[in-house]
C-alpha positions as CSV (number, residue, x, y, z in Angstrom):
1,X,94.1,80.0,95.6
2,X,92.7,82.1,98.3
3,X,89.4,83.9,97.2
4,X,90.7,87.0,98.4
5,X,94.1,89.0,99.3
6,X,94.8,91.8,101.7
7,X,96.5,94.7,99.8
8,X,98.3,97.4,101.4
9,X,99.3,100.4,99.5
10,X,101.4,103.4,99.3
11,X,99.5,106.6,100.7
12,X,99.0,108.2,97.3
13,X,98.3,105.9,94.3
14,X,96.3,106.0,91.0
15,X,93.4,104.4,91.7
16,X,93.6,102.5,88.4
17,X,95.7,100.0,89.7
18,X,93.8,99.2,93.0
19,X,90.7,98.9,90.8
20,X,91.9,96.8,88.3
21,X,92.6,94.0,90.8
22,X,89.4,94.3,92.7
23,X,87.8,91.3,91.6
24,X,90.1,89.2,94.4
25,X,92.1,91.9,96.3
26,X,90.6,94.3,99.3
27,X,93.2,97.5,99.2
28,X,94.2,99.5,102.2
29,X,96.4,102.6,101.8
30,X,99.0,103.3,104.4
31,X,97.3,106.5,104.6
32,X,94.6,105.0,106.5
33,X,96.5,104.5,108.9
34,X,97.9,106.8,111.5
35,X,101.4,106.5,110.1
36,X,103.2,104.5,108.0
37,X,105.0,103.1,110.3
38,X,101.7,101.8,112.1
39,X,101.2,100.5,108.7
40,X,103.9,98.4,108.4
41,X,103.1,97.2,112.0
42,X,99.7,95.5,110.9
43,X,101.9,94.0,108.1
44,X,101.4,90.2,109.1
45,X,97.6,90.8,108.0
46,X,98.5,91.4,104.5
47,X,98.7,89.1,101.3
48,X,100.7,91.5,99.0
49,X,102.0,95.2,99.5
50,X,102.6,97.8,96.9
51,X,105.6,100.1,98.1
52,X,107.4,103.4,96.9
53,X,109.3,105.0,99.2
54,X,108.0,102.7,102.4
55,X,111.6,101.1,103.9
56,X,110.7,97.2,104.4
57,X,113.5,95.9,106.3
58,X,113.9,92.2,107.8
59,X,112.4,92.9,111.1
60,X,109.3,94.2,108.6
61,X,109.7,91.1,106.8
62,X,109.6,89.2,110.5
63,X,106.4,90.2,111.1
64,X,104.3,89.6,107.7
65,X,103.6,86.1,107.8
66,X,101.1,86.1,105.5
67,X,103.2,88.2,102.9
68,X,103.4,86.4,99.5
69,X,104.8,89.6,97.3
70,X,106.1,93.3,97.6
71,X,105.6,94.9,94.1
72,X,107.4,98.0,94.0
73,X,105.6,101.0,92.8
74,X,108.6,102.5,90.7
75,X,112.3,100.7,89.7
76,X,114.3,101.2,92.6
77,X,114.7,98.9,95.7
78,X,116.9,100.1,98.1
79,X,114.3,100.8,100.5
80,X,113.2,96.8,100.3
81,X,115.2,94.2,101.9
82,X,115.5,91.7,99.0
83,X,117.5,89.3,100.5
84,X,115.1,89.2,103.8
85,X,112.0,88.9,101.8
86,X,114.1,85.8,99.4
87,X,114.9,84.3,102.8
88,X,111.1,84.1,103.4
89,X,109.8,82.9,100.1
90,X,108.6,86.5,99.4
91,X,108.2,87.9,96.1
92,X,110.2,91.0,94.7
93,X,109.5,92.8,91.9
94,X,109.4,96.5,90.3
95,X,107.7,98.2,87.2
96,X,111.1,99.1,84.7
97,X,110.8,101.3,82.3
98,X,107.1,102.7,83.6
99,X,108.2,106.1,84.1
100,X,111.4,106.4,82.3
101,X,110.2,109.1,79.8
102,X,109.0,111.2,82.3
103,X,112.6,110.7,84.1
104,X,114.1,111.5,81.1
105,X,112.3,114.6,80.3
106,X,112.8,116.0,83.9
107,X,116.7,115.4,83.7
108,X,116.4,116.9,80.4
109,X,114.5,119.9,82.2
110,X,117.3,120.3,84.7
111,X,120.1,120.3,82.1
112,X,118.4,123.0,80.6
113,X,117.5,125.1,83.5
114,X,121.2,125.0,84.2
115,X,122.6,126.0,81.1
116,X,120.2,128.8,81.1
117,X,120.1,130.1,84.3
118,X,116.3,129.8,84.8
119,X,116.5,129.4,88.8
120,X,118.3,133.0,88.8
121,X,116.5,134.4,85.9
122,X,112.8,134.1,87.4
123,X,114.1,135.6,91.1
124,X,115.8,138.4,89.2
125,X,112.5,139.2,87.6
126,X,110.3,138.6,90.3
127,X,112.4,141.4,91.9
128,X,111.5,143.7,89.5
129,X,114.6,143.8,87.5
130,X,115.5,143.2,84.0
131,X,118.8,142.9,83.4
132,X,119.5,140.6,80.0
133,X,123.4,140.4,79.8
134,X,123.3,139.2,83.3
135,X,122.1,135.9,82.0
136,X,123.9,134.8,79.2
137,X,123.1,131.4,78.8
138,X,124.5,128.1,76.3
139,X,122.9,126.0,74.3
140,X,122.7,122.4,74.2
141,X,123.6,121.4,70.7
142,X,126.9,120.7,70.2
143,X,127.3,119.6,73.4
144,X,128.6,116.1,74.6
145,X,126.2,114.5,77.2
146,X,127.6,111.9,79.3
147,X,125.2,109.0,80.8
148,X,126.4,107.2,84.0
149,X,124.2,104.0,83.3
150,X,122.5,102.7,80.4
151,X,118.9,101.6,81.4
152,X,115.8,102.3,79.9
153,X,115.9,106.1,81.6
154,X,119.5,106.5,79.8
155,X,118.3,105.4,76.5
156,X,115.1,108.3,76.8
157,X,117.8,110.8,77.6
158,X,119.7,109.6,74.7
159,X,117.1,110.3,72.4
160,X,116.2,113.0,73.4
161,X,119.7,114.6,73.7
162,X,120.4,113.4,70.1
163,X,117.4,115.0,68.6
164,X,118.2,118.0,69.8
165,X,121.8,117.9,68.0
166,X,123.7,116.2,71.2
167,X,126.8,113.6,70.8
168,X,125.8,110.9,73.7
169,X,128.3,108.5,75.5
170,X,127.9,106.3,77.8
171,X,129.7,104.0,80.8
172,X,127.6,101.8,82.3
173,X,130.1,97.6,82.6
174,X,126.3,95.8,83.3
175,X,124.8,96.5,80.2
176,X,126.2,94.4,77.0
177,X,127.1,96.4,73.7
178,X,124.2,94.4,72.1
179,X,121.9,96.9,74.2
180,X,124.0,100.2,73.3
181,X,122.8,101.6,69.6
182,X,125.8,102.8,66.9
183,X,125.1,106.1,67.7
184,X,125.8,106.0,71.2
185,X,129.6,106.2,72.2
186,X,130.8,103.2,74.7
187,X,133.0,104.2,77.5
188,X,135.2,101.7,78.8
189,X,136.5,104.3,81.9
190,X,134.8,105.8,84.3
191,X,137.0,108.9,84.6
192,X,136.9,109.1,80.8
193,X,132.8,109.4,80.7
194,X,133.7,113.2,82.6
195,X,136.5,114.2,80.9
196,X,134.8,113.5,77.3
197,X,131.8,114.9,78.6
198,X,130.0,118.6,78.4
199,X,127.2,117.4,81.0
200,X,126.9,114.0,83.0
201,X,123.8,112.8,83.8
202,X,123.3,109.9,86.6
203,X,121.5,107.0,86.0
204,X,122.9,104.1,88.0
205,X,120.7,102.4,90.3
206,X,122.4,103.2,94.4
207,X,125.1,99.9,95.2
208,X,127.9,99.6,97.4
209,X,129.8,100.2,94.1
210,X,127.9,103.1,93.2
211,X,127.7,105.0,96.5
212,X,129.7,108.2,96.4
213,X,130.9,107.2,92.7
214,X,130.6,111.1,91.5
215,X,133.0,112.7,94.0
216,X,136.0,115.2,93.6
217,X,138.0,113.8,90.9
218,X,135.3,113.1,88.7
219,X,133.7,116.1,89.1
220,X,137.5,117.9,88.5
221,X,137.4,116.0,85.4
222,X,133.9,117.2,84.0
223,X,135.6,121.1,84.4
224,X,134.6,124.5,84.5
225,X,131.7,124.7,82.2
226,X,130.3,121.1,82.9
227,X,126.9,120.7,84.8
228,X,126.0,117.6,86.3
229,X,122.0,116.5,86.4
230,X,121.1,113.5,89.0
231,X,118.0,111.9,89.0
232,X,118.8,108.8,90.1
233,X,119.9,108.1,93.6
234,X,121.7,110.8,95.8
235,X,124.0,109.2,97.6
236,X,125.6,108.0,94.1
237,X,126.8,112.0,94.7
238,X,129.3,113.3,96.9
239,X,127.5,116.4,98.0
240,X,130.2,117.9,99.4
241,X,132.4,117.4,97.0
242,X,129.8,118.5,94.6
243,X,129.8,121.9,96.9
244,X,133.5,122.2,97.1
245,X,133.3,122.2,93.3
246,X,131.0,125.1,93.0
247,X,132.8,126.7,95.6
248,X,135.9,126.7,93.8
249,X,134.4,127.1,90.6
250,X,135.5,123.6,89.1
251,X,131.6,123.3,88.0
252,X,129.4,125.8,86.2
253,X,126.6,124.0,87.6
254,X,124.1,121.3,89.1
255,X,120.5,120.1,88.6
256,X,119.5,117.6,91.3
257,X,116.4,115.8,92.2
258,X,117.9,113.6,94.7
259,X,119.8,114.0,97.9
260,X,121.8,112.1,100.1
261,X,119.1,112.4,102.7
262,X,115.3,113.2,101.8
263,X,114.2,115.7,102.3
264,X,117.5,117.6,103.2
265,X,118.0,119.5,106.0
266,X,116.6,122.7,106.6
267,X,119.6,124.4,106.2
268,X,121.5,122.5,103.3
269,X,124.0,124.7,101.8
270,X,122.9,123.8,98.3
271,X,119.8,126.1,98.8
272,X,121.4,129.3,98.8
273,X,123.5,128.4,95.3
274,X,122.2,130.2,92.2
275,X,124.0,127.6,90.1
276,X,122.0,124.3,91.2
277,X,118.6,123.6,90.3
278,X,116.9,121.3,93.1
279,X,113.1,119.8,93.0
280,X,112.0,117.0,95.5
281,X,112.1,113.8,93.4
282,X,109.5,114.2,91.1
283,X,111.5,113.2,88.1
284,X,108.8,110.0,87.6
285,X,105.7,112.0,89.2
286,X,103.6,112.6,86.0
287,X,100.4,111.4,85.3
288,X,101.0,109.1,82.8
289,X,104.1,107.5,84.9
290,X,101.9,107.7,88.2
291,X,99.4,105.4,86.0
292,X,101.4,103.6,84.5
293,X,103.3,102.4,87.3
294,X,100.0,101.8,89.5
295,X,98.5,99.5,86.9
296,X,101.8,97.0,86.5
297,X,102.4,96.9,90.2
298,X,98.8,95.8,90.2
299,X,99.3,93.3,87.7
300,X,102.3,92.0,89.4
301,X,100.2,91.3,92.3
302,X,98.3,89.6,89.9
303,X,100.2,87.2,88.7
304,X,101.4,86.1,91.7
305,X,98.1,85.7,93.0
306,X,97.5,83.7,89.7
307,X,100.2,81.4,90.6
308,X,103.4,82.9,88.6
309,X,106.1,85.4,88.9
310,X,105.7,88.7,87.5
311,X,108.4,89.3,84.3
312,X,109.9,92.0,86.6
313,X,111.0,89.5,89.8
314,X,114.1,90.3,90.5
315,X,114.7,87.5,93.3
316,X,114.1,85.1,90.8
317,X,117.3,83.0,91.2
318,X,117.0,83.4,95.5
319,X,113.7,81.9,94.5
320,X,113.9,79.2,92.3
321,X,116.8,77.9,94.9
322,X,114.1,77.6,97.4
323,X,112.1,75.4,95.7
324,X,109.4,78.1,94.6
């Protein structure tokens, strides 16, 4: 065991984390660095990296000879080459489940801000009007939610849904019905979750499968009043079917936090739409998720360091066939 590892971290992290691993680890943010990408450069000096949003591709993976594990700051890894790193011995893994509540409560937020016109509402005030039957909203009990994907973001939203007088279903063919409660109706087809549903909300992780899974017809299906809420991944959205929806008025309305490209353009024609409610992917950026998630990433590095893989690998199998 070496007596001590080069770190590299994200640009912004809760110093918990970093601290808690001081005893054997010397941590250097990316933001130390001229640019990320200068960053990843210098990667063969490093022992370990903690990555959010940072894309670590093979050629990345060529160069950090000395890389033993890439602990991902969040659940997500479609910015991390997992087969490259397998190929090289490295290890993967994530922190699942550390900011699901906060997730949960933002796609929460959204559905709510939809329903009730808030993004409208505040300009129309801010103007200096005060018009009160222009914004009519709906409430949310007695509503059917729908939940593409049943993780452990899904299962916040559930519960929160249900306690406040929701009926929740769910389609999501990975998960087993051991892991779905009673009170959560099974879907067995896609196209059913949107026609049973009042409201979808997306939480699939971004596949070949997945990618452009919520397009035209499913978006048909969910009708005139529906509102569809992604905090997930955005290319799991078609966003121009998603406009053409609002357009034609097959949708009452959309909250997103994620896009097809981030940030989007300057120009994106969702921003002048009244009926979407945008933010830039801060459905897990709390305090208490930003915490969270520094401190097991930490501990991830950890245990490898200690000898083990993390509970969270998720190149388990790729590594176990190498002989790890």
């Amino acid at each position: 065991m070496s007596s001590q590892w080069e770190v590299l971290l994200p640009p912004h992290i809760d110093p918990s984390g970093p601290e808690s691993i001081g005893d054997f680890a010397r941590c250097t943010g990316m933001n130390e660095y001229d640019s990320v990408d200068a960053a990843l450069d210098d990667v063969g000096r490093y022992d370990a990296v903690v990555v959010r949003v940072a894309e670590l591709d093979a050629a990345v993976f060529d160069r950090a000879h000395r890389l033993k594990v890439v602990a991902k700051h969040g659940t997500g890894l479609d910015n991390v080459d997992v087969d490259a790193a397998s190929a090289r011995g490295i290890v993967v893994c994530n922190t699942p489940g550390a900011n699901a509540r906060s997730v949960a409560e933002h796609a929460t937020a959204l559905l709510f801000g939809v329903r009730r016109a808030l993004r409208p509402a505040d300009s129309h005030v801010r103007a200096g009007n005060w018009d009160r039957s222009a914004f009519v909203g709906r409430e949310l009990t007695g509503d059917t939610l729908g939940l593409f994907g049943f993780g452990a973001i899904a299962r916040e939203v559930a519960d929160l849904a249900q306690g406040m007088g929701q009926s929740v279903c769910t389609y999501d063919p990975y998960v087993s019905d051991d892991d779905v409660p009673a009170r959560v109706e099974r879907i067995s087809d896609f196209q059913d979750l949107f026609e049973r549903s009042d409201a979808v909300s997306v939480h699939a992780p971004l596949t070949p499968e997945t990618r452009g899974a919520v397009s035209t017809e499913e978006l048909h299906a969910l009708g005139r009043d529906g509102v569809l809420v992604n905090t997930s991944r955005g290319p799991i959205v078609d966003e121009m079917a998603l406009l053409a929806a609002l357009d034609e008025g097959r949708l009452a309305g959309a909250g997103l936090d994620t896009f097809a490209e981030e940030p989007p353009g300057a120009d994106h024609p969702l921003y002048a739409r009244d009926d979407v409610l945008l933010t830039p992917h801060v459905g897990g950026v709390t305090a208490e998720a930003l915490a969270r998630m520094s401190q097991r990433a930490a501990a991830n590095v950890r245990t490898v360091y200690e000898g083990a893989l993390p509970d969270s690998t998720v190149n388990r199998a790729a590594l176990d066939g190498g002989g790890r």
